[in-house]
Structure formats: structure tokens, C-alpha cells
N, CA, C and O atoms as a GROMACS GRO file, in nm:
protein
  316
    1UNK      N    1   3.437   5.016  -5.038
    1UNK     CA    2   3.503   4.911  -4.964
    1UNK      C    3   3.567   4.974  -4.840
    1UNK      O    4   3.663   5.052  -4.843
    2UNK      N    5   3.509   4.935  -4.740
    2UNK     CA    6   3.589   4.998  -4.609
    2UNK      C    7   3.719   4.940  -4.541
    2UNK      O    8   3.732   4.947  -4.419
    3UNK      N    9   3.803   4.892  -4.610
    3UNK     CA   10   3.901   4.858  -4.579
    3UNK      C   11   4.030   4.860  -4.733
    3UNK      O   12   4.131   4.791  -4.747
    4UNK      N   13   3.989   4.937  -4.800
    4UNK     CA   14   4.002   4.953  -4.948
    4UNK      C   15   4.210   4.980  -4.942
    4UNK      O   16   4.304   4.915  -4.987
    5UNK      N   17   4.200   5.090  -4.872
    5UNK     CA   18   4.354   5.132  -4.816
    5UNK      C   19   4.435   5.043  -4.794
    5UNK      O   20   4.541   5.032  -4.856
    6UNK      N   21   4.391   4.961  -4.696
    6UNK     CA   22   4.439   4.829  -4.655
    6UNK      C   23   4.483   4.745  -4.787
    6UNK      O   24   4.593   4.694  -4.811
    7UNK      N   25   4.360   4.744  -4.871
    7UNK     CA   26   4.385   4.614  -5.005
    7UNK      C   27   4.462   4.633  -5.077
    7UNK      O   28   4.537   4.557  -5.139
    8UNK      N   29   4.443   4.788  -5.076
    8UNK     CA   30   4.598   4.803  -5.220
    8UNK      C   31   4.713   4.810  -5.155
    8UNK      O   32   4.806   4.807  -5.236
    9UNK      N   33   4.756   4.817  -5.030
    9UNK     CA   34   4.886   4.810  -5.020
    9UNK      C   35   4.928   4.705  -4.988
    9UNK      O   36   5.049   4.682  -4.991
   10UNK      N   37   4.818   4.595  -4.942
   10UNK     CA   38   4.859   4.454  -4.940
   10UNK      C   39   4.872   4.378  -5.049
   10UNK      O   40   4.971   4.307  -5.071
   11UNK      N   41   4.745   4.392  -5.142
   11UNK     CA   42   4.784   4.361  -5.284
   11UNK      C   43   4.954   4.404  -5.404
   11UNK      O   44   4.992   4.368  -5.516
   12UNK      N   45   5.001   4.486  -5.308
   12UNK     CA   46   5.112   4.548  -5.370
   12UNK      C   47   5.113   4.664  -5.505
   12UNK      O   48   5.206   4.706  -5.573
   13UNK      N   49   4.908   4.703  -5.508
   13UNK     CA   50   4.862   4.798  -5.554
   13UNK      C   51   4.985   4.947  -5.568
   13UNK      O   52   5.046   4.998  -5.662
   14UNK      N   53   4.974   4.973  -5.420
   14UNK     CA   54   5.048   5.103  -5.341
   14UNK      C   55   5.132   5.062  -5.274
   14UNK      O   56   5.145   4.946  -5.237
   15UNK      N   57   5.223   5.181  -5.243
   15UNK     CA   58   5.289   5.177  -5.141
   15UNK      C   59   5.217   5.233  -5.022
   15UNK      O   60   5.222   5.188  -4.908
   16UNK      N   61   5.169   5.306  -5.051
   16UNK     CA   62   5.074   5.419  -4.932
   16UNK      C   63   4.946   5.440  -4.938
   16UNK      O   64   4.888   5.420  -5.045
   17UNK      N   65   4.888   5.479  -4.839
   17UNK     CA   66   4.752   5.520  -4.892
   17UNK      C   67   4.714   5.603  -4.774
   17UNK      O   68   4.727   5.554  -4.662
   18UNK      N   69   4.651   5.768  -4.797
   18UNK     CA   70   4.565   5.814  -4.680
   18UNK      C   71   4.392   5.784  -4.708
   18UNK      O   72   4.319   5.798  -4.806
   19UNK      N   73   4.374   5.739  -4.580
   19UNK     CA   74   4.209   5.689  -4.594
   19UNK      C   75   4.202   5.799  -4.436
   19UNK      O   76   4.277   5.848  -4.352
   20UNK      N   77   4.076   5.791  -4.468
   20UNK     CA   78   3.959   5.890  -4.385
   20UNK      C   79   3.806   5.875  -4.370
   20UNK      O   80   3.743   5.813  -4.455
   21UNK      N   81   3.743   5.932  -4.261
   21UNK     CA   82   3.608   5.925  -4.232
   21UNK      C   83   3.557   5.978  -4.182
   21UNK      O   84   3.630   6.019  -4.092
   22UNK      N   85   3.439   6.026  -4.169
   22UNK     CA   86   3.361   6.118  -4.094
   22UNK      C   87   3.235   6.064  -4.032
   22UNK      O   88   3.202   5.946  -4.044
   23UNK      N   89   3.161   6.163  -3.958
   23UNK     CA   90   3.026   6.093  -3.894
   23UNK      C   91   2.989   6.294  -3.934
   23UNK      O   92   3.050   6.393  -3.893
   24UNK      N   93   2.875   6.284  -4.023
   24UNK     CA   94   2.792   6.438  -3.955
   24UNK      C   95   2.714   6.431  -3.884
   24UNK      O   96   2.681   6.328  -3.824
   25UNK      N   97   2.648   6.573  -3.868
   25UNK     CA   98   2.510   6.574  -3.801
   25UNK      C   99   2.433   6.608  -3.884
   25UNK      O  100   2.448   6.679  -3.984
   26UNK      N  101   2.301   6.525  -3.821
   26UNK     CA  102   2.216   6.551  -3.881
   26UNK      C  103   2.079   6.628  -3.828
   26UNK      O  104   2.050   6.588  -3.715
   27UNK      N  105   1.989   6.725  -3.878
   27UNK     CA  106   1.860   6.747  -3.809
   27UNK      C  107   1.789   6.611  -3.751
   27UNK      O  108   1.735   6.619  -3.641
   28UNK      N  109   1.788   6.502  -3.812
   28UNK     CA  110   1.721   6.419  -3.755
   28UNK      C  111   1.782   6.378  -3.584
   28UNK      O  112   1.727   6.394  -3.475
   29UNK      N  113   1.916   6.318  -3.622
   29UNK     CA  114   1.968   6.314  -3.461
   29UNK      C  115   1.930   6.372  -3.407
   29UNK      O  116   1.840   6.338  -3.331
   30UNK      N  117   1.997   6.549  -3.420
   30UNK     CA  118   1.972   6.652  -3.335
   30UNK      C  119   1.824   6.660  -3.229
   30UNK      O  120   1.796   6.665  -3.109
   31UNK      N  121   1.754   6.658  -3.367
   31UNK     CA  122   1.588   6.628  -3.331
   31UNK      C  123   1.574   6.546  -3.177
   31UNK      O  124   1.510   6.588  -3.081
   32UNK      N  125   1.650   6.424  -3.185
   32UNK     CA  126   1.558   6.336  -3.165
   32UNK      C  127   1.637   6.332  -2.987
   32UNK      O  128   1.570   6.300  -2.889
   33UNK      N  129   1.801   6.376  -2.978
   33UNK     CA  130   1.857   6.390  -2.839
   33UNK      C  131   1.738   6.535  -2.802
   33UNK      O  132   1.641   6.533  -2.727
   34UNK      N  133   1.781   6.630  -2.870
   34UNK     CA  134   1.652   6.750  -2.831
   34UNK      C  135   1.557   6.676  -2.740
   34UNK      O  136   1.562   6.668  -2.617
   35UNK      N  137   1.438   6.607  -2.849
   35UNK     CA  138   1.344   6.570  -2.774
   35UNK      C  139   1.302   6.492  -2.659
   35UNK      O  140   1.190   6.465  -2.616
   36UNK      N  141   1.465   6.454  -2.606
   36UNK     CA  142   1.419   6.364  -2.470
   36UNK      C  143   1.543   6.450  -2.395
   36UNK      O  144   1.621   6.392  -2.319
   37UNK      N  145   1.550   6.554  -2.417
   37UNK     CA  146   1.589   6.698  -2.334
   37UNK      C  147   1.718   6.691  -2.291
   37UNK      O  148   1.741   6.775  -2.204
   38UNK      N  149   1.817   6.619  -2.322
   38UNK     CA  150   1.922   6.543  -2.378
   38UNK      C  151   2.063   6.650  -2.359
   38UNK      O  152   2.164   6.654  -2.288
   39UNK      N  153   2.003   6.730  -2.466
   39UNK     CA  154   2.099   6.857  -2.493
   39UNK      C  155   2.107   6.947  -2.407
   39UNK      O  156   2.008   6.988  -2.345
   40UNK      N  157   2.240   6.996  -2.388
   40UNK     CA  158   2.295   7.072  -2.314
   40UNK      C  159   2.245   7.228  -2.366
   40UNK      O  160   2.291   7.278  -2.469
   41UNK      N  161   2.146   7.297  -2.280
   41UNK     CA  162   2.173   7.458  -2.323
   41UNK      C  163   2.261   7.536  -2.267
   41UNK      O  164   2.233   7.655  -2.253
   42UNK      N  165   2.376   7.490  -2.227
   42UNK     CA  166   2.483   7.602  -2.250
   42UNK      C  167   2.584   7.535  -2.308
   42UNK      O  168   2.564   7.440  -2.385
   43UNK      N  169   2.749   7.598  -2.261
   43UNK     CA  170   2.804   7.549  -2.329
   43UNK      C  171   2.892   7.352  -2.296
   43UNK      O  172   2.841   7.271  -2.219
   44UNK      N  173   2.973   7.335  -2.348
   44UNK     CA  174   3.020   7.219  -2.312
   44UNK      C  175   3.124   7.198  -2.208
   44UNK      O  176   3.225   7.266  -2.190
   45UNK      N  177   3.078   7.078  -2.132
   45UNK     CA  178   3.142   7.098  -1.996
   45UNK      C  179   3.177   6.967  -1.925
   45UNK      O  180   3.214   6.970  -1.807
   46UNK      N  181   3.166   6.830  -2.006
   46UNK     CA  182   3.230   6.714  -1.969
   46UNK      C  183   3.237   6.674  -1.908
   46UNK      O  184   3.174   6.570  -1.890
   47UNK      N  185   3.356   6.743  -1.787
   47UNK     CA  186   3.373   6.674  -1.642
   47UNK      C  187   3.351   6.811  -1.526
   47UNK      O  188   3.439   6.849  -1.449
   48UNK      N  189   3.227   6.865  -1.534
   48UNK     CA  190   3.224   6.987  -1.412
   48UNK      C  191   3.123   6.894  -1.387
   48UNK      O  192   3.069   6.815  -1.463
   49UNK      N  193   3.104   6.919  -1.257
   49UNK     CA  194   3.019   6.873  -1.164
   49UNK      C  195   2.871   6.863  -1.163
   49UNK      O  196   2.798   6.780  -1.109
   50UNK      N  197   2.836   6.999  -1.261
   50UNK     CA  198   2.703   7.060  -1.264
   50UNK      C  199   2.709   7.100  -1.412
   50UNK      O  200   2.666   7.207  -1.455
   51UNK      N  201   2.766   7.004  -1.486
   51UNK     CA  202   2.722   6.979  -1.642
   51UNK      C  203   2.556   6.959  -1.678
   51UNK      O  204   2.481   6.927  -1.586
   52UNK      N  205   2.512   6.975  -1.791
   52UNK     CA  206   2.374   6.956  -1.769
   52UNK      C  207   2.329   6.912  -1.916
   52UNK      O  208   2.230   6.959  -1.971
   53UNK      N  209   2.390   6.844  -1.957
   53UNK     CA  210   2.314   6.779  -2.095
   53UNK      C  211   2.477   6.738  -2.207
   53UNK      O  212   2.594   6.734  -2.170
   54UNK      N  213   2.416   6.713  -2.351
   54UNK     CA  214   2.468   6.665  -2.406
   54UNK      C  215   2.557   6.778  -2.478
   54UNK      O  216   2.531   6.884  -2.421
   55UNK      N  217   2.644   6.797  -2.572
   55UNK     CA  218   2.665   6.898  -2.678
   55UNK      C  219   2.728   6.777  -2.785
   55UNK      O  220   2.822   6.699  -2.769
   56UNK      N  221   2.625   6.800  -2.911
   56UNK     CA  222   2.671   6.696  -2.987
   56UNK      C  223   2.760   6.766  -3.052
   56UNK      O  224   2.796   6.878  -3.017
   57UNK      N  225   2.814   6.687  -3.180
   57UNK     CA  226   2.954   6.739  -3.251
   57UNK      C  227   2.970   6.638  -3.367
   57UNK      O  228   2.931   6.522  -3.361
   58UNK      N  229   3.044   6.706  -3.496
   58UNK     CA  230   3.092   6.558  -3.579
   58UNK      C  231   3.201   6.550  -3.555
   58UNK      O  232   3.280   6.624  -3.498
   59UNK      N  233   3.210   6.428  -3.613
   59UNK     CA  234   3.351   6.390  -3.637
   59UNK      C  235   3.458   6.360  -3.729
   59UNK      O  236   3.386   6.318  -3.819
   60UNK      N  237   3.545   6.353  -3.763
   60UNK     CA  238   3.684   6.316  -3.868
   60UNK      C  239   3.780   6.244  -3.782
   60UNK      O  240   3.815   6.254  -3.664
   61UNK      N  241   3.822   6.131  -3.929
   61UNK     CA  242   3.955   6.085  -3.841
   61UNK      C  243   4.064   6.065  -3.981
   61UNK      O  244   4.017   6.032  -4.089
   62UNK      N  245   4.195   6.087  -3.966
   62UNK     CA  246   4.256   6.034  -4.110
   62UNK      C  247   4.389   5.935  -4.089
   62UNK      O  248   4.476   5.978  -4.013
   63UNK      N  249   4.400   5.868  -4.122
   63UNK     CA  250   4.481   5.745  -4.132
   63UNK      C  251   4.612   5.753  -4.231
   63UNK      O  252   4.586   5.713  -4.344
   64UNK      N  253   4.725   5.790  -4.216
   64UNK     CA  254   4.810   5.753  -4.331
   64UNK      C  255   4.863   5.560  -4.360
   64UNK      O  256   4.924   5.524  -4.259
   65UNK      N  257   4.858   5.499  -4.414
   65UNK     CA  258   4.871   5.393  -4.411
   65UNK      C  259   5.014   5.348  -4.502
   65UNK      O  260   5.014   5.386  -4.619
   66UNK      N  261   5.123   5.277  -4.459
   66UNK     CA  262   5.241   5.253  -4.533
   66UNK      C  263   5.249   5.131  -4.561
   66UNK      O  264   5.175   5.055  -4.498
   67UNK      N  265   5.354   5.067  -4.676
   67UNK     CA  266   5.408   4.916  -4.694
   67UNK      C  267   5.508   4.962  -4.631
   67UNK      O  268   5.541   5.080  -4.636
   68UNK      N  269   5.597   4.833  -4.532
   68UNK     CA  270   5.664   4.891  -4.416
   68UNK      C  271   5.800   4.890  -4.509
   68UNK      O  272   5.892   4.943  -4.446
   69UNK      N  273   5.843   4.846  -4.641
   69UNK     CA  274   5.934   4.806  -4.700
   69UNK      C  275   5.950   4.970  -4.758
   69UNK      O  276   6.057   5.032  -4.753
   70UNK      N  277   5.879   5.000  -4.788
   70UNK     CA  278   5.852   5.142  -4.810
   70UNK      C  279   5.913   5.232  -4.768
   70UNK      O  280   5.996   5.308  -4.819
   71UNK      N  281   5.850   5.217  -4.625
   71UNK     CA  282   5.907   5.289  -4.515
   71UNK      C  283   6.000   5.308  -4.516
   71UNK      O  284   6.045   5.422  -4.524
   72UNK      N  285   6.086   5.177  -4.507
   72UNK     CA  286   6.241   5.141  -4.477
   72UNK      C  287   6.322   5.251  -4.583
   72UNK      O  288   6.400   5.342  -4.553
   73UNK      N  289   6.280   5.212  -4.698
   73UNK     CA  290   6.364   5.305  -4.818
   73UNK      C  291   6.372   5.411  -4.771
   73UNK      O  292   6.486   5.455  -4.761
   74UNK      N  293   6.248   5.506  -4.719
   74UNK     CA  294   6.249   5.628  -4.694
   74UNK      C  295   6.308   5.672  -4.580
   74UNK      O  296   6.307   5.794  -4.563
   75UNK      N  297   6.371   5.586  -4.476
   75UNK     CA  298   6.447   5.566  -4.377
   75UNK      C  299   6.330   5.659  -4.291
   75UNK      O  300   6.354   5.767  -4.236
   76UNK      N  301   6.200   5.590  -4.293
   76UNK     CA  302   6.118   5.641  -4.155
   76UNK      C  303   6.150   5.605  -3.994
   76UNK      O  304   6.221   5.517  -3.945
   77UNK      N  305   6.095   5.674  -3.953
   77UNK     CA  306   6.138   5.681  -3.814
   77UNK      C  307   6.006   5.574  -3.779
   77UNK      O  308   5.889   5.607  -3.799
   78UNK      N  309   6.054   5.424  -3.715
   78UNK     CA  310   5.946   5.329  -3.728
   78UNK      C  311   5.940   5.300  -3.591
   78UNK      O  312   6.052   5.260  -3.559
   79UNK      N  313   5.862   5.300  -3.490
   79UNK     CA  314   5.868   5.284  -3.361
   79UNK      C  315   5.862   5.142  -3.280
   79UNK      O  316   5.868   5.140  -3.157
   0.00000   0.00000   0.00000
């Protein structure tokens, strides 16, 4: 369930929840930017002028998620 974090603390399951996600790589991707010449052979370079291709990468992201009543008890710093 991709929003699972969310349900239990709305359901009153949790108080908290850390949720997370990733993207890998795969040979197939790789493959397939490769083959329409895509990829960068050196290194990574974004915003230079004379960048010359892609440099792929994965990714992660992690989420702490609170009930804000929660919070409060724990006297978080709530912005």
C-alpha cells in the first residue's frame, strides 16, 4: 500500500511512522540511455557549458511522518 504510513496514523493505528523509497538501476535502463549515446563518458557536470551526456544514479528518499497531537506531547518544534 503506498500510502500505508499515512493510514495508520490516520486510523489512530500509530503515532508515527518512517516510510521510504527507492528507484535502482538497472542493466536494462542503463542499456537502453547507452544505446542512443545518451551517457555521459566522463564525469558529471550539470550546469558546465560543455557537459556532454547523461550520468545516471539511484535514488532514496525517507519520510518521518507524525500525529500532530503527538507531536505536541513531545513539545516538537512545529513550524
Amino acid at each position: 500500500m503506498g500510502n500505508s504510513g499515512w493510514y495508520t496514523i490516520h486510523s489512530g493505528e500509530y503515532d508515527i511512522a518512517i516510510c521510504g523509497g527507492y528507484d535502482t538501476m538497472s542493466e536494462f535502463t542503463f542499456a537502453g540511455f547507452n544505446s542512443l549515446m545518451a551517457v555521459s563518458p566522463t564525469c558529471c557536470r550539470p550546469f558546465d557549458r560543455h557537459r556532454d551526456g547523461l550520468v545516471l544514479g539511484e535514488g532514496v528518499g525517507v519520510l518521518i511522518l507524525e500525529e500532530l497531537e503527538f507531536a505536541k506531547k513531545r513539545s516538537a518544534k512545529i513550524p
